[in-house]
C-alpha positions as CSV (number, residue, x, y, z in Angstrom):
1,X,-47.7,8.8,20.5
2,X,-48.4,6.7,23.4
3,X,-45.4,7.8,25.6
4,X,-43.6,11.6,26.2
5,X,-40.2,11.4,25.1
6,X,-38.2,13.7,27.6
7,X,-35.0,13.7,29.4
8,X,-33.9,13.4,33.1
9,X,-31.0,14.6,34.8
10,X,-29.4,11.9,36.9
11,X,-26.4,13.4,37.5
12,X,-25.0,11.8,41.0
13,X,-28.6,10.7,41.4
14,X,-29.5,7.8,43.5
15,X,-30.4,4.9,40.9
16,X,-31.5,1.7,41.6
17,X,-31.0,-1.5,39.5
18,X,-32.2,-4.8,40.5
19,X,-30.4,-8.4,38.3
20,X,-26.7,-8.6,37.9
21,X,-26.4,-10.2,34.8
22,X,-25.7,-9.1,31.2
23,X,-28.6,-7.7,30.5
24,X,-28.4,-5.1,33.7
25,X,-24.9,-4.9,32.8
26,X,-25.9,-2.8,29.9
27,X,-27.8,-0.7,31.4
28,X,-25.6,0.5,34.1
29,X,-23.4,1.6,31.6
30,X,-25.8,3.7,30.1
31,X,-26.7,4.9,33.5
32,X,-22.5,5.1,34.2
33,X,-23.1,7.8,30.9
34,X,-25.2,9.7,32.5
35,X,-23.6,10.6,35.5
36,X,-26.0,8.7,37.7
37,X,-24.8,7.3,41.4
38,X,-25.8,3.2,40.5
39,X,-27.0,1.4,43.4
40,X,-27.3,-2.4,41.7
41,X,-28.8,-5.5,44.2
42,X,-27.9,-8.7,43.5
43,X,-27.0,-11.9,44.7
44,X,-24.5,-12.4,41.9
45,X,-22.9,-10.6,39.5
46,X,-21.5,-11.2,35.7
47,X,-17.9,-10.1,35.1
48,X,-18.5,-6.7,34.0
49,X,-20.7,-6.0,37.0
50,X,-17.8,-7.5,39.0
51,X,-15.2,-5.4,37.3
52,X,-17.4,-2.0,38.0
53,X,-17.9,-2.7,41.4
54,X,-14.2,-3.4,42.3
55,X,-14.0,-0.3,40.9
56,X,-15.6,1.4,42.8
57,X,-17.7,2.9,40.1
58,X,-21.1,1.2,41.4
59,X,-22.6,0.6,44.5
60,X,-23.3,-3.6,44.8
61,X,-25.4,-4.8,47.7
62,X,-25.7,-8.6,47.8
63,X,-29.2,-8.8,48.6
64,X,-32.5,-10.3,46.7
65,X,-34.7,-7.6,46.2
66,X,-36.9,-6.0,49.0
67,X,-38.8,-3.1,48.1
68,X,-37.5,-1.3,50.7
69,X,-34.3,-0.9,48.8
70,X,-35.9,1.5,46.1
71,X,-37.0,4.3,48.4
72,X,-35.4,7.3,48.0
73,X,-34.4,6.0,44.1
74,X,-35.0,8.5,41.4
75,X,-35.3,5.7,38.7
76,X,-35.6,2.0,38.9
77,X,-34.7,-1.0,36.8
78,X,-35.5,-4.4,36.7
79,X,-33.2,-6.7,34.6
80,X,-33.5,-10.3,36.2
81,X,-34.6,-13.5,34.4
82,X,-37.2,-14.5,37.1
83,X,-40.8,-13.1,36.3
84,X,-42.2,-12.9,40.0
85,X,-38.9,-11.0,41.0
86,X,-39.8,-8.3,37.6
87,X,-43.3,-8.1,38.7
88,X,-42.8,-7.6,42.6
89,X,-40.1,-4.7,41.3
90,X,-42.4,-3.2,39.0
91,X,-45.4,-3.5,41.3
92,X,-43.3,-1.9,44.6
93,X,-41.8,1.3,42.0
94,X,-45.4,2.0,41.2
95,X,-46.7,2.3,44.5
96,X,-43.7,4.8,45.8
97,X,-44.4,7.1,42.6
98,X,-40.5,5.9,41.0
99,X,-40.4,5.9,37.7
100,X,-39.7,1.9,36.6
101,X,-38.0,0.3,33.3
102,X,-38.4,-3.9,33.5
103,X,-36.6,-5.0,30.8
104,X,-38.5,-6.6,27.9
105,X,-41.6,-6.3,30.0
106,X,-43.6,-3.7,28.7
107,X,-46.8,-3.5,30.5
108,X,-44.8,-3.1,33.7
109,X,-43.0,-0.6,32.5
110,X,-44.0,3.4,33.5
111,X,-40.5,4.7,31.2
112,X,-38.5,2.7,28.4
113,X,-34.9,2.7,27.5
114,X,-34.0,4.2,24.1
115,X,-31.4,3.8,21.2
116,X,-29.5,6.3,21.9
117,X,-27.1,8.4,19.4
118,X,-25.0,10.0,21.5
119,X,-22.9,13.1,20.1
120,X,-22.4,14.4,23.3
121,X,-23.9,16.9,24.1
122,X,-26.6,16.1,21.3
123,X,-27.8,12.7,22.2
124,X,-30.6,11.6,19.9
125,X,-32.9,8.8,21.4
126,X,-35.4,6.6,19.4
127,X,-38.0,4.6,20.9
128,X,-40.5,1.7,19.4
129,X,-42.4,2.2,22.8
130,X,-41.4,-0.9,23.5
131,X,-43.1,-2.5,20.6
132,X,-40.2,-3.5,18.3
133,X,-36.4,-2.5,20.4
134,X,-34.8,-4.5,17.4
135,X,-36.3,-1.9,14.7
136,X,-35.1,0.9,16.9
137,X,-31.6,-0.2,17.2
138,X,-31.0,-0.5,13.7
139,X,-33.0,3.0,12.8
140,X,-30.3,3.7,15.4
141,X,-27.5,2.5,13.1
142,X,-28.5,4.4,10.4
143,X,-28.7,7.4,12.0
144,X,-25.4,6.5,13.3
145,X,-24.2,6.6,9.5
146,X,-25.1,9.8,9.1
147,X,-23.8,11.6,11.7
148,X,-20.4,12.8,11.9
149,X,-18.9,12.2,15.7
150,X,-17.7,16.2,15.9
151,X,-21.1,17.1,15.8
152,X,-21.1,17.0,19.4
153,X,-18.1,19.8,19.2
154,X,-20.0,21.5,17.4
155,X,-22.6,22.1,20.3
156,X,-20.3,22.7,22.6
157,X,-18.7,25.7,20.9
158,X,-21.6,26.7,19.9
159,X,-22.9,26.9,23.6
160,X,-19.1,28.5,24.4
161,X,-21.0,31.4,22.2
162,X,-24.5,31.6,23.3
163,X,-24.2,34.5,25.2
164,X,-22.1,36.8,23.1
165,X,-24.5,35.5,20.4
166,X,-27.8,36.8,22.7
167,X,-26.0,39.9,23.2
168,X,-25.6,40.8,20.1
169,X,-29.3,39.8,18.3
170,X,-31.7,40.5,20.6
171,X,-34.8,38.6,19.2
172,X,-35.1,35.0,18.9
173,X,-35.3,35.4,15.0
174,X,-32.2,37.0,14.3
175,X,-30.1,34.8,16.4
176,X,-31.8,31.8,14.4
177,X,-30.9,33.4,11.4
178,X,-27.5,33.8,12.6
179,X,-26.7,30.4,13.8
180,X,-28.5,28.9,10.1
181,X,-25.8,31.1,8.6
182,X,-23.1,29.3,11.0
183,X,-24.4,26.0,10.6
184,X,-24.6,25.8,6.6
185,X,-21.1,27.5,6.3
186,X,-17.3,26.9,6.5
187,X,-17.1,27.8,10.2
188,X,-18.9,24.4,10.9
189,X,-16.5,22.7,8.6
190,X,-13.6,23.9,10.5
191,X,-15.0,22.0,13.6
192,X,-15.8,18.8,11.5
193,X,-11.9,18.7,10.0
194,X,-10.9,19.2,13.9
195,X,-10.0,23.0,13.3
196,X,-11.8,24.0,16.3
197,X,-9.5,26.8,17.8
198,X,-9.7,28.1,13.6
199,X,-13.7,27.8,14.2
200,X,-13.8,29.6,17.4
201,X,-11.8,33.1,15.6
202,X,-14.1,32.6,12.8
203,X,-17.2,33.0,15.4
204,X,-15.5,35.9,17.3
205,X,-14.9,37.4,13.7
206,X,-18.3,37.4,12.8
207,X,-19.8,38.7,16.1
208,X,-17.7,41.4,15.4
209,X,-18.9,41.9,12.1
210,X,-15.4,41.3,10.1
211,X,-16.9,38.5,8.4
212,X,-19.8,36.7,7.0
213,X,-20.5,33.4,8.8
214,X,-21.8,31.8,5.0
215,X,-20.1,33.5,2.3
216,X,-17.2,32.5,2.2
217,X,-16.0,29.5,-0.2
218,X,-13.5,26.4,0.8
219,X,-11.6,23.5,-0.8
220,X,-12.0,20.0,0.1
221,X,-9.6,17.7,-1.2
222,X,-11.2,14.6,-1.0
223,X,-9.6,10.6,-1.8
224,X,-12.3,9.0,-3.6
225,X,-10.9,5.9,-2.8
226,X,-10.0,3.3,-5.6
227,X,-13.9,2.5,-7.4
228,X,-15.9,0.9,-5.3
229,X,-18.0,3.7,-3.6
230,X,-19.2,1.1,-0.8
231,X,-14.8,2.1,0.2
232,X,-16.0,5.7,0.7
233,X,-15.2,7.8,4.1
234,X,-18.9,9.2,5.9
235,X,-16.9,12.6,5.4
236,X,-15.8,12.1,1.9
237,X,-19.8,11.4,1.2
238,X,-20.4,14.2,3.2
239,X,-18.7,16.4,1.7
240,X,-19.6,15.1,-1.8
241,X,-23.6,15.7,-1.0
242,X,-22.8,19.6,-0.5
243,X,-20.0,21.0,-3.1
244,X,-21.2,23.6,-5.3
245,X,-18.5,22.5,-7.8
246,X,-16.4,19.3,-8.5
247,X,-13.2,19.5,-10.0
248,X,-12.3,16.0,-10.7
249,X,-9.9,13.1,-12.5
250,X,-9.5,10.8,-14.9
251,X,-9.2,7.8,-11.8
252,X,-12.6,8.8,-10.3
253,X,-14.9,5.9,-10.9
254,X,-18.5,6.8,-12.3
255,X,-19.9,5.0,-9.9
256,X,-18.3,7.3,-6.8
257,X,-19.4,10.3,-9.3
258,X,-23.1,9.2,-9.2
259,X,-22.6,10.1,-5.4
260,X,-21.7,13.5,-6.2
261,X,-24.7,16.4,-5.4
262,X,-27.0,16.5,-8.4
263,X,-26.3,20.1,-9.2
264,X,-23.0,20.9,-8.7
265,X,-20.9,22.0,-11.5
266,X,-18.4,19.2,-12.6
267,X,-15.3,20.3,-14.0
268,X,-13.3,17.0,-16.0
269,X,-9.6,17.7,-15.2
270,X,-8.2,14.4,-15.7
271,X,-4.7,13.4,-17.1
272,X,-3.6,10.6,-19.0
273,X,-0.3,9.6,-20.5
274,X,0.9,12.4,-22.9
275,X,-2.8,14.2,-22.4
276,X,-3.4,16.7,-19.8
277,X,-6.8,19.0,-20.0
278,X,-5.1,20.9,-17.7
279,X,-1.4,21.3,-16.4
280,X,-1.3,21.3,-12.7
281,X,-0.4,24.5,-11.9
282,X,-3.5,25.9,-13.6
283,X,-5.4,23.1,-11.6
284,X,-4.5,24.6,-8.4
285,X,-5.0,28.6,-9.8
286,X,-8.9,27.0,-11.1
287,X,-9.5,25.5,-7.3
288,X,-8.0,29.1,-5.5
289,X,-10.1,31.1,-7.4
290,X,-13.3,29.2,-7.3
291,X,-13.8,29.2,-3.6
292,X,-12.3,32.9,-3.8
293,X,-15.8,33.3,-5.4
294,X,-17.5,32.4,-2.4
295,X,-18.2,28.5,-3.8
296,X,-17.8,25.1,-1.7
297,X,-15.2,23.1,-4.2
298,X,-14.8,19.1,-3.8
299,X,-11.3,18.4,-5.6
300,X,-12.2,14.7,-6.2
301,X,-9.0,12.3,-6.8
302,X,-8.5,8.8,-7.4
303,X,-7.4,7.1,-4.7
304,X,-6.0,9.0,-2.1
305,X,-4.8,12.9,-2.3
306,X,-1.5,12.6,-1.0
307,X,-0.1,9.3,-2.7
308,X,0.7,10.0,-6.4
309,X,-2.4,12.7,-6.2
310,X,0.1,15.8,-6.2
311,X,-2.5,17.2,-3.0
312,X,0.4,18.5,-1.7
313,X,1.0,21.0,-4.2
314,X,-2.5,22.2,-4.7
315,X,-2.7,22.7,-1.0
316,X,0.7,25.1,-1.3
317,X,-1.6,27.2,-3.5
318,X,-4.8,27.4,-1.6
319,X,-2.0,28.6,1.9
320,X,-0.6,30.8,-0.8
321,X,-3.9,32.6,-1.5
322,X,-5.5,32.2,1.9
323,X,-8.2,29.8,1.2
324,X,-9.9,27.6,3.6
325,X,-9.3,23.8,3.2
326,X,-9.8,20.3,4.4
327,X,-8.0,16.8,3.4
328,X,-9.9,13.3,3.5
329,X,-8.1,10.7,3.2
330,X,-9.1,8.2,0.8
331,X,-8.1,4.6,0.8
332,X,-5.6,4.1,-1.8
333,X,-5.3,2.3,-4.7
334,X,-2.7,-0.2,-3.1
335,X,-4.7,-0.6,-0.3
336,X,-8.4,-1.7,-2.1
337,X,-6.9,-3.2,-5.1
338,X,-4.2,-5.5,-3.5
339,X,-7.3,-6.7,-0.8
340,X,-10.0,-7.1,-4.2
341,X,-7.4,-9.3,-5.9
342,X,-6.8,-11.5,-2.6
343,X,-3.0,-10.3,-2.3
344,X,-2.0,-8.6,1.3
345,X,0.4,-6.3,1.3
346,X,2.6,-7.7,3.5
347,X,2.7,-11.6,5.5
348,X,4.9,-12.4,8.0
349,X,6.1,-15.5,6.0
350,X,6.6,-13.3,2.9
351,X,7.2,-9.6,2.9
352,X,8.3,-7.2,5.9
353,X,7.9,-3.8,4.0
354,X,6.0,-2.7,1.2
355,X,7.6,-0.1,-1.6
356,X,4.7,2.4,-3.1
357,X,6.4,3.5,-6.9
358,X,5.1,5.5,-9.3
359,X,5.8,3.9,-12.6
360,X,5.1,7.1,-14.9
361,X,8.3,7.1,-17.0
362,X,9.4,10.4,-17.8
363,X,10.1,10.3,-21.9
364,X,10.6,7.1,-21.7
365,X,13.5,7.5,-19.5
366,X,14.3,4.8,-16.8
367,X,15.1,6.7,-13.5
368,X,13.5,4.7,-10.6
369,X,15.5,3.2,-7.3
370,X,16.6,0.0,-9.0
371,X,18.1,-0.9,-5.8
372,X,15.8,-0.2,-3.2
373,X,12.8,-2.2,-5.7
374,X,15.2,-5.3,-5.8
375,X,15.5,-6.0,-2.1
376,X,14.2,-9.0,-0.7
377,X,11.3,-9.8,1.5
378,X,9.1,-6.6,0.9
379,X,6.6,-5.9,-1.6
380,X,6.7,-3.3,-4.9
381,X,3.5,-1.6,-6.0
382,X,3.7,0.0,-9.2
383,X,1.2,3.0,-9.7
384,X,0.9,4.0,-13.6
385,X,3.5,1.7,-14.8
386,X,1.7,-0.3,-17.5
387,X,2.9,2.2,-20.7
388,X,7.3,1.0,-18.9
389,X,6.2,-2.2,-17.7
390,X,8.6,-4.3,-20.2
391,X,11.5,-2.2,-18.9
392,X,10.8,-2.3,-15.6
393,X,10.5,-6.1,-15.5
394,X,13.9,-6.2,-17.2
395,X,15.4,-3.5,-14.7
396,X,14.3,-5.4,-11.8
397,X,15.8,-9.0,-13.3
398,X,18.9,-6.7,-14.7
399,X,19.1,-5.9,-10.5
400,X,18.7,-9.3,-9.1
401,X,15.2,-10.1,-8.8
402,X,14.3,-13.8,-9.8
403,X,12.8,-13.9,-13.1
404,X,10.3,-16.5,-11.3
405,X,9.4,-13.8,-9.2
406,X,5.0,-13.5,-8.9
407,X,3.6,-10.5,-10.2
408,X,0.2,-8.9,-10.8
409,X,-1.9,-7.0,-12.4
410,X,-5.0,-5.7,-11.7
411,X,-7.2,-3.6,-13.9
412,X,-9.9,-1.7,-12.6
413,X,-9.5,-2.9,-9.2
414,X,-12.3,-3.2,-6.3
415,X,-15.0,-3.1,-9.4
416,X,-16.8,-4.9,-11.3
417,X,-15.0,-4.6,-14.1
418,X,-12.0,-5.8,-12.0
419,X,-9.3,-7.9,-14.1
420,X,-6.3,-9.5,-12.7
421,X,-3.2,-10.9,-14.6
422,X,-0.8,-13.3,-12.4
423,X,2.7,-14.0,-14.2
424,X,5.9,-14.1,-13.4
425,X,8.1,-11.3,-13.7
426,X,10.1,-12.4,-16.8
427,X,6.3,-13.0,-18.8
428,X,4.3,-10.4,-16.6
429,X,4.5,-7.6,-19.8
430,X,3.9,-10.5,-22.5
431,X,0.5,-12.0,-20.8
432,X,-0.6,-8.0,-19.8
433,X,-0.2,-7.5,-23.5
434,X,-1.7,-10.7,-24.4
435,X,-5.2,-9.6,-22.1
436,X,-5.3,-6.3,-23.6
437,X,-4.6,-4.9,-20.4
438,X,-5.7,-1.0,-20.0
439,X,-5.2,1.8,-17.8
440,X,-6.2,2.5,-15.1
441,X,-4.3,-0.4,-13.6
442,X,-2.1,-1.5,-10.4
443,X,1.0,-3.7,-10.7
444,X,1.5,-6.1,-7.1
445,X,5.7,-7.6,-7.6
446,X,6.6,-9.8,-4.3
447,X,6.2,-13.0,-3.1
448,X,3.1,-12.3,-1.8
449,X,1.4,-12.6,-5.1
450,X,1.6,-16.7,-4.4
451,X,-1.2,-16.1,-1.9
452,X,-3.5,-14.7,-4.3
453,X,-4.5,-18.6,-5.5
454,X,-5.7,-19.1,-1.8
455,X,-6.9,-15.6,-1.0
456,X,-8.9,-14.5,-3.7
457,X,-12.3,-13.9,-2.3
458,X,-13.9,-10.9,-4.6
459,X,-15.8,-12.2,-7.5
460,X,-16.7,-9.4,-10.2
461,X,-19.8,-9.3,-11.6
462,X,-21.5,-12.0,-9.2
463,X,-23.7,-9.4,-7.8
């Protein structure tokens, strides 16, 4: 290590930079972050610089640089494009003991500007020691990936506590045992699912010893999106890395269950046409009394939870029983398949308003909004409607739909196993019959279904 990583407080500190273009342009805003009073000489400035200044939120001096302009300055930088100006800046910091940063220029440099990570207040800074600032910045974005943005809530309560929590444990041990409890259990979960004020009365309940701050299980009803597990959330993933079960369906590509922790139990719940492994209602008794045994359960859907997911009804049960719970949304199979198969949604030339349907039929009964799916200009998307397809086609003509009216549909969507059938409506259940066509599959009924033949950008199996 050729250079102490450590952090200064420049809060309302006198700061000097030195170049008013771009490149000093970005690091006044990092200096803006930290609370530092920016003192910036130049004889120009780009429109950013401009903007800050007329704002008040800067000091600009229109000067060229005279070292007499960084006395009293706490830090220095140097962001010009002239070398003798860089040098004479570096060389006149030195000499009055200021800590310098010349941008890009290493050896005149006595400090260098990090990547930062900020998850205020845990700010996370990685340097190449000037070396290699590319390779930091994108070590930066991984890091980045991997960090949810509440974390920095989750410092700040936690400092909310610190006292009561030194109070209480007097050694340094047992309060880092305690906050390892915290930090591993549901009380930080409530704070990453924005249940803060939940999170505080779980702290205040554990300080006074009515609860456990780790043993105590929670739900997380998670959208798994519709295959490809590049269309996961970071929380879904998150979440998916530390269940201690999964409960999961049919619609869950094996590909997103690859992403699931390596030891977790899985539980197969799935449903298909006429086939249930479980009814629902023993679906949401299974999840209520896992996490009433103390274990972290991911309830892993196709899709997203609360379109055609029946999330709503599991999380009536988990209220009804007092369990602990969190929703991610998940993209939805409308969403990812229509954009795989090159068909948007909606198009101003096209379709105003799109019509989400579930095509499950009952026992073979017909009892969907004929009239509301045969309106014009909008866009129908028919979830689990490939077993009444030939009925619903007729239904729709029988309404007033064009028989020449463009339909899709796509099997598998968003992998690469992904299928697509284009008809129109009169032949869409003839060709799907023809391909051999199988669940799971999305059906796309509009006018917007003529853009596919321009659109269509996702090639499967090209990888």
């Amino acid at each position: 290590m050729q250079a102490l990583p450590i952090f200064i407080n420049i809060t309302n500190r006198r700061c000097v930079v030195i170049g008013g273009g771009d490149v000093a342009a970005r690091k006044v805003t990092m200096l803006l972050k930290a609370n530092a009073a920016v003192e910036l000489y130049s004889p120009e400035l780009c429109h950013e610089l401009s903007d800050l200044a007329s704002a008040e939120k800067i000091t600009h001096i229109n000067a060229n640089f005279q070292p007499s302009q960084l006395e009293g300055a706490c830090l220095v930088i140097a962001a010009t494009d002239d070398e003798a100006v860089n040098t004479a800046v570096s060389l006149a910091a030195k000499a009055l003991n200021i800590p310098v940063n010349v941008v890009d220029s290493p050896a005149l440099c006595t400090f260098t500007m990090a990547s930062i990570v900020e998850r205020s207040p845990i700010v996370i800074a990685i340097s190449s020691e000037g070396n290699a600032p590319v390779l930091a910045r994108y070590i930066r974005t991984k890091i980045e990936t991997m960090l949810p943005a509440s974390y920095g809530r989750i410092a700040e309560i936690a400092g909310e506590f610190r006292d009561k929590v030194k109070a209480k444990f007097t050694t340094t041990q047992q309060r880092r045992i305690f906050w390892e409890g915290v930090l591993q259990g549901p009380i930080v979960e409530r704070i990453l699912s924005g249940q803060d004020e939940a999170a505080r009365r779980a702290l205040d309940d554990v300080l006074s010893d009515k609860a456990d701050p780790k043993h105590h299980g929670e739900v997380y009803l998670v959208g798994g999106g519709p295959g490809d597990p590049d269309l996961l959330t970071f929380r879904a993933l998150r979440l998916m890395q530390q269940c201690d079960v999964c409960v999961y369906d049919k619609l869950v590509s094996p590909e997103v269950m690859e992403l699931v922790r390596r030891d977790a139990e899985l539980i197969y719940v799935g449903k298909s046409r006429d086939q249930h492994t479980l009814p629902q209602e023993e679906i949401n008794e299974l999840l209520a009394r896992l996490a009433l045994e103390g274990k972290r359960v991911l309830r892993l859907k196709g899709g997203d939870p609360f379109i055609f997911g029946r999330g709503g009804e599991e999380i009536e049960t988990l209220m009804q029983r007092g369990v602990p719970f969190q929703v991610v949304p998940g993209i939805t199979a409308a969403n990812g398949v229509s954009s795989y198969a090159g068909i948007p949604l909606t198009h101003r030339d096209y379709a105003q308003a799109c019509l989400f349907i579930t095509g499950h039929l009952k026992e073979g009964n017909v009892d969907l909004d004929w009239v509301a799916m045969s309106r014009p200009r909008q866009t129908v998307v028919i979830y689990m409607g490939l077993v009444g397809m030939e009925k619903i086609c007729e239904q729709l003509i029988a309404h007033g739909v064009s028989p020449d009216m463009p339909a899709a549909v796509v099997q598998q969507g968003t992998t690469q196993k992904q299928r697509v059938v284009v008809a129109t409506l009169k032949d869409l259940a003839a060709k799907v019959k023809e391909a051999q066509i199988k669940a799971p599959c999305l059906t796309i009924i509009g006018e917007v279904v003529h853009l596919r033949e321009r659109l269509n950008w996702f090639e499967p199996g090209a990888n």
